[in-house]
PDB file of N, CA, C and O in Angstrom, chain B, residues numbered from 101:
ATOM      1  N   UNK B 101       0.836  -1.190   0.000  1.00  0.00           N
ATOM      2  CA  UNK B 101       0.000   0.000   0.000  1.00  0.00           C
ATOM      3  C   UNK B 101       0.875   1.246   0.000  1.00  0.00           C
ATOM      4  O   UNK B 101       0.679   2.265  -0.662  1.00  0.00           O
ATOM      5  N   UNK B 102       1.836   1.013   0.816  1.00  0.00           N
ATOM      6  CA  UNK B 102       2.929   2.340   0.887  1.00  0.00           C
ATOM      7  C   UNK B 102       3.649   3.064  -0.402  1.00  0.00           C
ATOM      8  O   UNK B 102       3.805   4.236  -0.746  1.00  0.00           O
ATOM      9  N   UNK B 103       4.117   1.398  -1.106  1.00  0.00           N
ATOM     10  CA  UNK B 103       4.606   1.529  -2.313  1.00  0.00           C
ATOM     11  C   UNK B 103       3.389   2.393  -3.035  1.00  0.00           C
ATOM     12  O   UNK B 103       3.839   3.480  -3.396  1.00  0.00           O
ATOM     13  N   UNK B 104       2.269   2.271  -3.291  1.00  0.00           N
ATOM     14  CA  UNK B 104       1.446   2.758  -4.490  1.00  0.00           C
ATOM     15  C   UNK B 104       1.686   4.138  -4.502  1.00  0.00           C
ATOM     16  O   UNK B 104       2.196   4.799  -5.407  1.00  0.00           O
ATOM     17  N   UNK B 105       1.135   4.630  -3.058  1.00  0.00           N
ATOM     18  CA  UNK B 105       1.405   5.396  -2.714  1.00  0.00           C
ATOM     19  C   UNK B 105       2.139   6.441  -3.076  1.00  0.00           C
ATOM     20  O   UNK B 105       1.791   7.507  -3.582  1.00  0.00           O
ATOM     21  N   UNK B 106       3.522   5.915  -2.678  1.00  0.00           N
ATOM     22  CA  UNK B 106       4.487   6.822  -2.793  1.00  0.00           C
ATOM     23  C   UNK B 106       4.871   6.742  -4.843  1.00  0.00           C
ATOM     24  O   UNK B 106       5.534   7.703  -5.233  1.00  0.00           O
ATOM     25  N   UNK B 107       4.573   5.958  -5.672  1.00  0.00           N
ATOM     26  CA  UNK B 107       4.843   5.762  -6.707  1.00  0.00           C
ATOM     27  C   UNK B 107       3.861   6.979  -7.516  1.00  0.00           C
ATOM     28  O   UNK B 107       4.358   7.765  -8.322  1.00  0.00           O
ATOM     29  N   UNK B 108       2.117   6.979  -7.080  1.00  0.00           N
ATOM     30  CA  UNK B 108       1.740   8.268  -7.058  1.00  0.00           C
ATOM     31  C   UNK B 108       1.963   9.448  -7.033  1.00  0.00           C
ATOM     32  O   UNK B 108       1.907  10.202  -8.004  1.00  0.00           O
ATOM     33  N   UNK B 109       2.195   9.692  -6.095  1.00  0.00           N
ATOM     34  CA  UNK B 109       2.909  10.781  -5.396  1.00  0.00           C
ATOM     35  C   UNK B 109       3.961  11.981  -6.831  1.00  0.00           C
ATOM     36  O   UNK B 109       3.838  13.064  -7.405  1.00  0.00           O
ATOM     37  N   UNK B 110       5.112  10.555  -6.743  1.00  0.00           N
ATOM     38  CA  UNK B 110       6.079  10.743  -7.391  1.00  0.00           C
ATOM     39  C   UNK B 110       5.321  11.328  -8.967  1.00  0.00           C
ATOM     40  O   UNK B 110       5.521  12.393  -9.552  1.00  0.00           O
ATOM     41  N   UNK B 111       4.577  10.385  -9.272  1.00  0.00           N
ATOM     42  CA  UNK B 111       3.640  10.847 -10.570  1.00  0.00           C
ATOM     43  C   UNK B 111       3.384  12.105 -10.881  1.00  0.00           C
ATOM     44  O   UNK B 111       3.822  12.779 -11.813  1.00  0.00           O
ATOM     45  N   UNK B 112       2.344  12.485  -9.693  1.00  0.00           N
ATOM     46  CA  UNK B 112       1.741  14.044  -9.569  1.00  0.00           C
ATOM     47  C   UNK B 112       3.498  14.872  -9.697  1.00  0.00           C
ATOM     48  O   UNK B 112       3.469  15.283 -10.857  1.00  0.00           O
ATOM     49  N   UNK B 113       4.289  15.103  -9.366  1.00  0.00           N
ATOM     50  CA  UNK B 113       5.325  15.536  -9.079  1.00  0.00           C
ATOM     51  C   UNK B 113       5.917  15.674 -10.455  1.00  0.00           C
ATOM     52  O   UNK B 113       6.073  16.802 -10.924  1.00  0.00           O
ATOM     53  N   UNK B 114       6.275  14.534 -11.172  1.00  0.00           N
ATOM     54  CA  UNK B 114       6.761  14.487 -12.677  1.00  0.00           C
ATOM     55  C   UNK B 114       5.668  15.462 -13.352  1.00  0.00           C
ATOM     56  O   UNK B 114       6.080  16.400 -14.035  1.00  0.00           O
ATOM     57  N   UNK B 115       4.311  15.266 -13.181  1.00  0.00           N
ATOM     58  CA  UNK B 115       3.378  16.377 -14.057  1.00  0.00           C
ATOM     59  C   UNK B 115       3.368  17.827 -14.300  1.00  0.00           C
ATOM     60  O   UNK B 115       2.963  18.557 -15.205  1.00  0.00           O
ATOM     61  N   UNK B 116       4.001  17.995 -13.090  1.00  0.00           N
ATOM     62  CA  UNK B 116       4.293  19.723 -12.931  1.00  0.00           C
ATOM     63  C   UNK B 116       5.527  19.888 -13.727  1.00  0.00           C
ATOM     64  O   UNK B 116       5.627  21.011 -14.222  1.00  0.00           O
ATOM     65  N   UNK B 117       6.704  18.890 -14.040  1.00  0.00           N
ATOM     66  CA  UNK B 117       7.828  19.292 -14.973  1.00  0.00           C
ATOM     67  C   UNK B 117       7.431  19.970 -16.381  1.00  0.00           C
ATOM     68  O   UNK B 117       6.519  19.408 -16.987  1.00  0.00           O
ATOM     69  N   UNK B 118       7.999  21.094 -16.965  1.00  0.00           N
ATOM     70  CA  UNK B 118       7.289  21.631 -18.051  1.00  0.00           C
ATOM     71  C   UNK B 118       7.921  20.222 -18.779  1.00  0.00           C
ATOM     72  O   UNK B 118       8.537  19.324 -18.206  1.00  0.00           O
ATOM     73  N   UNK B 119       7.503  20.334 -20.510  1.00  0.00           N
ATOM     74  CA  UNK B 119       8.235  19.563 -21.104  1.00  0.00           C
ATOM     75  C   UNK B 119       9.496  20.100 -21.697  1.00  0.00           C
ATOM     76  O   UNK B 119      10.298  19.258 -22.100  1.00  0.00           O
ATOM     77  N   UNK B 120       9.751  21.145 -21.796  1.00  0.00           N
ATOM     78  CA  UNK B 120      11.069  21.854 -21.953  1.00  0.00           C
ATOM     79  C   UNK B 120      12.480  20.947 -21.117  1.00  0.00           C
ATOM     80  O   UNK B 120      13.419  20.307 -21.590  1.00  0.00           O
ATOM     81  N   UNK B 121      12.039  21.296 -19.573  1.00  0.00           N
ATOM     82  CA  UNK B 121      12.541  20.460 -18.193  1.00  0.00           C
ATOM     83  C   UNK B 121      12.594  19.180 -18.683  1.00  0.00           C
ATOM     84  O   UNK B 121      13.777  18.914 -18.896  1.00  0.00           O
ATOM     85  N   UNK B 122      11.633  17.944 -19.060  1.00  0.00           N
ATOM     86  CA  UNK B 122      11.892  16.535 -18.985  1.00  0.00           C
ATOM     87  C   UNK B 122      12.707  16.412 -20.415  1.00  0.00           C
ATOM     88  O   UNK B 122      13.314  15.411 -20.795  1.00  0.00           O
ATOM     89  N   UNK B 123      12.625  17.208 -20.860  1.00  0.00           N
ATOM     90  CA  UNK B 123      13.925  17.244 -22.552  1.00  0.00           C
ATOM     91  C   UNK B 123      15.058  17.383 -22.134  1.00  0.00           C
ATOM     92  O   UNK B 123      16.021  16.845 -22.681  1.00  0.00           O
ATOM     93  N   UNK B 124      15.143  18.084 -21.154  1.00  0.00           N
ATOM     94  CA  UNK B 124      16.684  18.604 -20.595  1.00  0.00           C
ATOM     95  C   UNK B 124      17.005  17.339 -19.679  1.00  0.00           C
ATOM     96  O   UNK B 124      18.102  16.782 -19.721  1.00  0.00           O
ATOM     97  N   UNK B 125      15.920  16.913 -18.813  1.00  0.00           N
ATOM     98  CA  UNK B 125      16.738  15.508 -18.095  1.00  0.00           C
ATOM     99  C   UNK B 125      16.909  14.573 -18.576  1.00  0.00           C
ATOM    100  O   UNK B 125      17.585  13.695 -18.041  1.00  0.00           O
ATOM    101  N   UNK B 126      16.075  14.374 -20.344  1.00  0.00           N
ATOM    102  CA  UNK B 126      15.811  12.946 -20.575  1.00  0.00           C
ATOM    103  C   UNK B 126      17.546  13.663 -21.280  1.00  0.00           C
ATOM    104  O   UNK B 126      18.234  12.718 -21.667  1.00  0.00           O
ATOM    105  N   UNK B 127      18.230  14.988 -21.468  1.00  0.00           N
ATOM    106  CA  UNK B 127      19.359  14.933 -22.558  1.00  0.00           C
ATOM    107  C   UNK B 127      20.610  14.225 -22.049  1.00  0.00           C
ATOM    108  O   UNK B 127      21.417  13.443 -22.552  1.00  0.00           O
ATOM    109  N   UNK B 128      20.352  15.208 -20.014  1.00  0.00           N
ATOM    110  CA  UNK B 128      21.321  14.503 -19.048  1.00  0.00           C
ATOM    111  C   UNK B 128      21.105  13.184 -19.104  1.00  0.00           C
ATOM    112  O   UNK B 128      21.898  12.568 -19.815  1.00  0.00           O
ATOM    113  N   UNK B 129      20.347  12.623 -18.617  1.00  0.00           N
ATOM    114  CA  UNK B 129      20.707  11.086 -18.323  1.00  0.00           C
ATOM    115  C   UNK B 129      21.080  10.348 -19.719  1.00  0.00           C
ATOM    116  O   UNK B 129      21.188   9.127 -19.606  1.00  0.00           O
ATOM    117  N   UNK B 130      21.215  10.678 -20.529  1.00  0.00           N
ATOM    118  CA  UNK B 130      21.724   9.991 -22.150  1.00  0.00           C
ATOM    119  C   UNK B 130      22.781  10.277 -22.005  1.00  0.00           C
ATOM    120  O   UNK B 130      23.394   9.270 -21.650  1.00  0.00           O
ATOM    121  N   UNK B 131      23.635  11.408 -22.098  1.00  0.00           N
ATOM    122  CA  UNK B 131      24.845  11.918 -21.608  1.00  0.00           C
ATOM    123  C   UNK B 131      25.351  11.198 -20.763  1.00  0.00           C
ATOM    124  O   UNK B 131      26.246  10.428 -21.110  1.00  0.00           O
ATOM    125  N   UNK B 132      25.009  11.240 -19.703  1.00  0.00           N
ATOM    126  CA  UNK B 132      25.593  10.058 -18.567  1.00  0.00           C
ATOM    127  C   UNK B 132      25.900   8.664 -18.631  1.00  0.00           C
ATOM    128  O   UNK B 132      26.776   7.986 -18.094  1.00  0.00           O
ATOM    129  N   UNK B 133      24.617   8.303 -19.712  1.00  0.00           N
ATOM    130  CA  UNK B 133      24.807   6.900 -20.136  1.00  0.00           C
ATOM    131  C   UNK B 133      25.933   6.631 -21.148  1.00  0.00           C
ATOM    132  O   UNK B 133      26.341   5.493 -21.379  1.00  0.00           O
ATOM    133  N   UNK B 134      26.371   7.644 -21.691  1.00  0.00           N
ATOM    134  CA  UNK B 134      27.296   7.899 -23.014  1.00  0.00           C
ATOM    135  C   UNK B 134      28.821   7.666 -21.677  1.00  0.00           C
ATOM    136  O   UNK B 134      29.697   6.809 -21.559  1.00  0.00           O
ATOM    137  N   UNK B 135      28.543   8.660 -21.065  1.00  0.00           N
ATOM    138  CA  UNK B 135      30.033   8.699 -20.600  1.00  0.00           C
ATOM    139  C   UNK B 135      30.444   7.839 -19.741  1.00  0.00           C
ATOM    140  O   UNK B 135      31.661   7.705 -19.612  1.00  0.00           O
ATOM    141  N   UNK B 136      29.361   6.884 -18.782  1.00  0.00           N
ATOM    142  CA  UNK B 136      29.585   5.256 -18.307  1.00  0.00           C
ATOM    143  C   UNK B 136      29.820   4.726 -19.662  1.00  0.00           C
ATOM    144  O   UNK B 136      30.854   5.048 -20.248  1.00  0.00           O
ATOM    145  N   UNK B 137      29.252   4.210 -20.026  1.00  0.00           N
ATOM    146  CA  UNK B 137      29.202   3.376 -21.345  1.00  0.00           C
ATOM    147  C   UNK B 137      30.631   3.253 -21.718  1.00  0.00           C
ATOM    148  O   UNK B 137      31.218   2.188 -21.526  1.00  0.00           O
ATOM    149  N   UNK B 138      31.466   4.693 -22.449  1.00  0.00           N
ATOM    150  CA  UNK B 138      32.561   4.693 -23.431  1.00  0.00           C
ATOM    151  C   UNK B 138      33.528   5.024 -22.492  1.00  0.00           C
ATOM    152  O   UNK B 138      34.558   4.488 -22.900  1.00  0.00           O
ATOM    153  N   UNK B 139      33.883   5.920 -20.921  1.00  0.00           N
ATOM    154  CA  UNK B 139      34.593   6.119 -20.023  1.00  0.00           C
ATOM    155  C   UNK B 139      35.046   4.901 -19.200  1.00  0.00           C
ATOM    156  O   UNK B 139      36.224   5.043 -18.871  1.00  0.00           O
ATOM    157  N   UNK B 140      34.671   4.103 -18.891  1.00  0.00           N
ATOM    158  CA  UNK B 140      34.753   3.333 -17.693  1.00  0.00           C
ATOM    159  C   UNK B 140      35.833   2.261 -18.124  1.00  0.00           C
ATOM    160  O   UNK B 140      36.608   1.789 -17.292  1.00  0.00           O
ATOM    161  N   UNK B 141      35.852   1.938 -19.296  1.00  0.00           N
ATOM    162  CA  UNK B 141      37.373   0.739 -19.395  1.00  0.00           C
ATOM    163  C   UNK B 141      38.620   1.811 -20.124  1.00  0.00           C
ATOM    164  O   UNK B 141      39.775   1.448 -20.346  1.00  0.00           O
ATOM    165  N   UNK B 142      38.122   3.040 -20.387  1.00  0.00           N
ATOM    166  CA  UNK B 142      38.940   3.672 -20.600  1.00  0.00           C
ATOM    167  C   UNK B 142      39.841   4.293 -19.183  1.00  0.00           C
ATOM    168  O   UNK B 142      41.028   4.617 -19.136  1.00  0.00           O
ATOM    169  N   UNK B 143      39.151   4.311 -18.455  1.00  0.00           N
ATOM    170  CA  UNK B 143      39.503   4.419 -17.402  1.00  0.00           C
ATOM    171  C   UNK B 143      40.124   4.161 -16.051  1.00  0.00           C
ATOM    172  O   UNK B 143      40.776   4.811 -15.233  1.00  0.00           O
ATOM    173  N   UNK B 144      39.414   2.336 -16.220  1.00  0.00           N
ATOM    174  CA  UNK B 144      40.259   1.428 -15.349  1.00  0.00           C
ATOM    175  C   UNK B 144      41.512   1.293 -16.210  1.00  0.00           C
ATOM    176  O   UNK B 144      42.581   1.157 -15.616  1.00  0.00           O
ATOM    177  N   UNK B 145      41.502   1.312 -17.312  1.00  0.00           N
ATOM    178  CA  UNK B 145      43.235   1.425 -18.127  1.00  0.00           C
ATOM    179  C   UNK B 145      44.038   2.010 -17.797  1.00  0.00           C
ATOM    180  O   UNK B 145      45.172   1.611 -17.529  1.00  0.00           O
ATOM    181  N   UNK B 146      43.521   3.368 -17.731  1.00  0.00           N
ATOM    182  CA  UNK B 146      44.780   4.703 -17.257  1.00  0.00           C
ATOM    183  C   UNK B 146      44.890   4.575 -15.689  1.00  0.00           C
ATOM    184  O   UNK B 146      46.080   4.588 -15.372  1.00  0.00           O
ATOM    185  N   UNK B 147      44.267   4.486 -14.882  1.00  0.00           N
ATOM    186  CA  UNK B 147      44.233   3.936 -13.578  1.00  0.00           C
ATOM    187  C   UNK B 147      45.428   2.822 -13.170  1.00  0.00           C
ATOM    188  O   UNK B 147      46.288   3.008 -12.310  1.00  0.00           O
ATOM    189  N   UNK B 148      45.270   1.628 -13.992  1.00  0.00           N
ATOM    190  CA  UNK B 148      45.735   0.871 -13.904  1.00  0.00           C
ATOM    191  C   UNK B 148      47.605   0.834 -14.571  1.00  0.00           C
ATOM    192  O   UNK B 148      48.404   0.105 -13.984  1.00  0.00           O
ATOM    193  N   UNK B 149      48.035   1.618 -15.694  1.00  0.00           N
ATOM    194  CA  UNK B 149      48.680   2.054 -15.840  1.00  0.00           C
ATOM    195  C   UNK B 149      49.478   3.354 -15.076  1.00  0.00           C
ATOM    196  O   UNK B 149      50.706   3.365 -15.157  1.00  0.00           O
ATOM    197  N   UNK B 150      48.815   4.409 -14.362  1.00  0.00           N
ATOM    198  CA  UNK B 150      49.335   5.138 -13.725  1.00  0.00           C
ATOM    199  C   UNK B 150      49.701   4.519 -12.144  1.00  0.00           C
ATOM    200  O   UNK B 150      50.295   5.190 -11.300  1.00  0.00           O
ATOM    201  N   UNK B 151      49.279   3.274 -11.949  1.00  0.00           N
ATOM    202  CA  UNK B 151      49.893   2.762 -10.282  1.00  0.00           C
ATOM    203  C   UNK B 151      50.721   1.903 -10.773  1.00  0.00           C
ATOM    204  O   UNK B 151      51.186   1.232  -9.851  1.00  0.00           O
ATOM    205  N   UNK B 152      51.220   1.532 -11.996  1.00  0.00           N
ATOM    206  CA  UNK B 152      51.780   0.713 -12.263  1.00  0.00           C
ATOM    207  C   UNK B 152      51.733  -0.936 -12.097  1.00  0.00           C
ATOM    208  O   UNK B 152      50.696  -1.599 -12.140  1.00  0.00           O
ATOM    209  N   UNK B 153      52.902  -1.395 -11.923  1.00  0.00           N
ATOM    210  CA  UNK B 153      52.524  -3.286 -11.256  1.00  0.00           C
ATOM    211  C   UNK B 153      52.861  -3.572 -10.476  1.00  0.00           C
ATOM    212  O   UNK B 153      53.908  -3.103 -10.031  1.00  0.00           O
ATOM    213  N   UNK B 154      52.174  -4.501  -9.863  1.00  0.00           N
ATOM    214  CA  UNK B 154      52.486  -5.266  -8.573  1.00  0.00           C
ATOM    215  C   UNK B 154      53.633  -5.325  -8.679  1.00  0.00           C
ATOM    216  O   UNK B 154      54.200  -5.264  -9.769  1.00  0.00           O
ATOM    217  N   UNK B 155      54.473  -5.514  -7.093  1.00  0.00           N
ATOM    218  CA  UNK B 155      55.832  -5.947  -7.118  1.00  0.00           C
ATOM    219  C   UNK B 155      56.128  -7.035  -7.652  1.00  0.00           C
ATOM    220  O   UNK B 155      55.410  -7.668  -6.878  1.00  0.00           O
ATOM    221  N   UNK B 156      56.569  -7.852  -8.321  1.00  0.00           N
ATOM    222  CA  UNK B 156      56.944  -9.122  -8.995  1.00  0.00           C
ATOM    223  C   UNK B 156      56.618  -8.977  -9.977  1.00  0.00           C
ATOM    224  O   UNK B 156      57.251  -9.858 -10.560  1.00  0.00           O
ATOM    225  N   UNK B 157      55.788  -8.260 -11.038  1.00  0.00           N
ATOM    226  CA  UNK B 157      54.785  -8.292 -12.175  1.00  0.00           C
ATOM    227  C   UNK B 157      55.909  -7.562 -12.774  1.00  0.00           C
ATOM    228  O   UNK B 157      56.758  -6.902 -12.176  1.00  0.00           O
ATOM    229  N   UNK B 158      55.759  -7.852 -14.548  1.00  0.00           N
ATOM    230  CA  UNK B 158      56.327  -7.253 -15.432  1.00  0.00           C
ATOM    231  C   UNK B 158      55.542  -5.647 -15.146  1.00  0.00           C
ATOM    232  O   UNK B 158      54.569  -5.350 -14.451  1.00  0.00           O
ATOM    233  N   UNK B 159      56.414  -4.845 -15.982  1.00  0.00           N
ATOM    234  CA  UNK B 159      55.602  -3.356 -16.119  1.00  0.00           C
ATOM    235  C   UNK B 159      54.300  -3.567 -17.034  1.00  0.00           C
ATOM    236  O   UNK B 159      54.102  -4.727 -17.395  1.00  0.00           O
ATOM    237  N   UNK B 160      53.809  -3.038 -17.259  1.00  0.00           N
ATOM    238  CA  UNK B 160      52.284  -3.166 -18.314  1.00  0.00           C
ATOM    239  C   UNK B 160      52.901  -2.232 -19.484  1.00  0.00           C
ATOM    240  O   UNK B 160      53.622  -1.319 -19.083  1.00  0.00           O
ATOM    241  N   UNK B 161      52.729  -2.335 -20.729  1.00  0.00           N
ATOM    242  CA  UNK B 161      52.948  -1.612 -21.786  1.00  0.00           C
ATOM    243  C   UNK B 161      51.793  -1.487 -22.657  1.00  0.00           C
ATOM    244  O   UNK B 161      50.774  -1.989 -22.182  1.00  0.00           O
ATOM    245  N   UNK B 162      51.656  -0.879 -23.966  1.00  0.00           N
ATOM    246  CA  UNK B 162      50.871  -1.337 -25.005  1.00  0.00           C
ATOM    247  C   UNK B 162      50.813  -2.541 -25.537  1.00  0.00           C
ATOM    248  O   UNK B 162      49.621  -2.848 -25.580  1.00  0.00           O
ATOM    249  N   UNK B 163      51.456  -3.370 -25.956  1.00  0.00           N
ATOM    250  CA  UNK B 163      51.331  -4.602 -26.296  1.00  0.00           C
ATOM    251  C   UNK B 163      51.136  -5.228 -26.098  1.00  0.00           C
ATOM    252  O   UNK B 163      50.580  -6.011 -26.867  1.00  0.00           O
ATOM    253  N   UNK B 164      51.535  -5.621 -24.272  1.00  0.00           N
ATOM    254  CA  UNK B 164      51.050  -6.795 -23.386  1.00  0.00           C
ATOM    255  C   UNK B 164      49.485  -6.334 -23.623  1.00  0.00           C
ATOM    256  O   UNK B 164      48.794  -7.157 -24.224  1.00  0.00           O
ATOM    257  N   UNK B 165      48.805  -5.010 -23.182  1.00  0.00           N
ATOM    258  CA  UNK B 165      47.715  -4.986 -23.617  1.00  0.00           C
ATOM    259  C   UNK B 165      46.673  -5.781 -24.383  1.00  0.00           C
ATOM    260  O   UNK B 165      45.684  -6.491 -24.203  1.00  0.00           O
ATOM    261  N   UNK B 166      47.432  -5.275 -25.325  1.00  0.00           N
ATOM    262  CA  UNK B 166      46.913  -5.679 -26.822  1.00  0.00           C
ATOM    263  C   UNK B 166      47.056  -7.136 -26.943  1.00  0.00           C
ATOM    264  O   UNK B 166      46.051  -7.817 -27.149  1.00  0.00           O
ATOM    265  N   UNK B 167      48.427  -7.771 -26.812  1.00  0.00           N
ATOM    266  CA  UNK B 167      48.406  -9.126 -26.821  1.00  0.00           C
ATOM    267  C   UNK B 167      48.203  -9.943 -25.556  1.00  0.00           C
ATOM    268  O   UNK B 167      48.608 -11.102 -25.475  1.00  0.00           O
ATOM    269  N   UNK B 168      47.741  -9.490 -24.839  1.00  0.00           N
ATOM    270  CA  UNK B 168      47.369 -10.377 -23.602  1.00  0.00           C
ATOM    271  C   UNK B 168      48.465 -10.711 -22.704  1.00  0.00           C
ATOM    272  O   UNK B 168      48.258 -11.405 -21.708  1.00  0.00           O
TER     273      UNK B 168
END
């Protein structure tokens, strides 16, 4: 019952957004999804390259990369 409720609620709330407003959030959250999406292994890369390797581990280069 609480759930309906509050799912309501939330409803009435979205109605008052002009549609100008839900164009602009539906642009953000696409955006966001763009920059998880194409950022995130770009990222654990450079991450992972800037702490370098474990003690015992070869260094990481491009190639090991590339060739595994």
């Amino acid at each position: 019952v609480l759930g309906s409720v509050g799912l309501t609620t939330a409803g009435r709330h979205m109605a008052k957004l002009s549609k100008e407003s839900k164009q602009r959030l539906q642009q953000l959250f696409q955006c966001g999804q763009f920059v998880v999406r194409w950022g995130f292994i770009p990222t654990v890369l450079y991450l992972g390259f800037k702490r370098g390797a474990d003690p015992g581990m070869p260094e990481p280069n491009l190639l090991s990369l590339l060739w595994g």
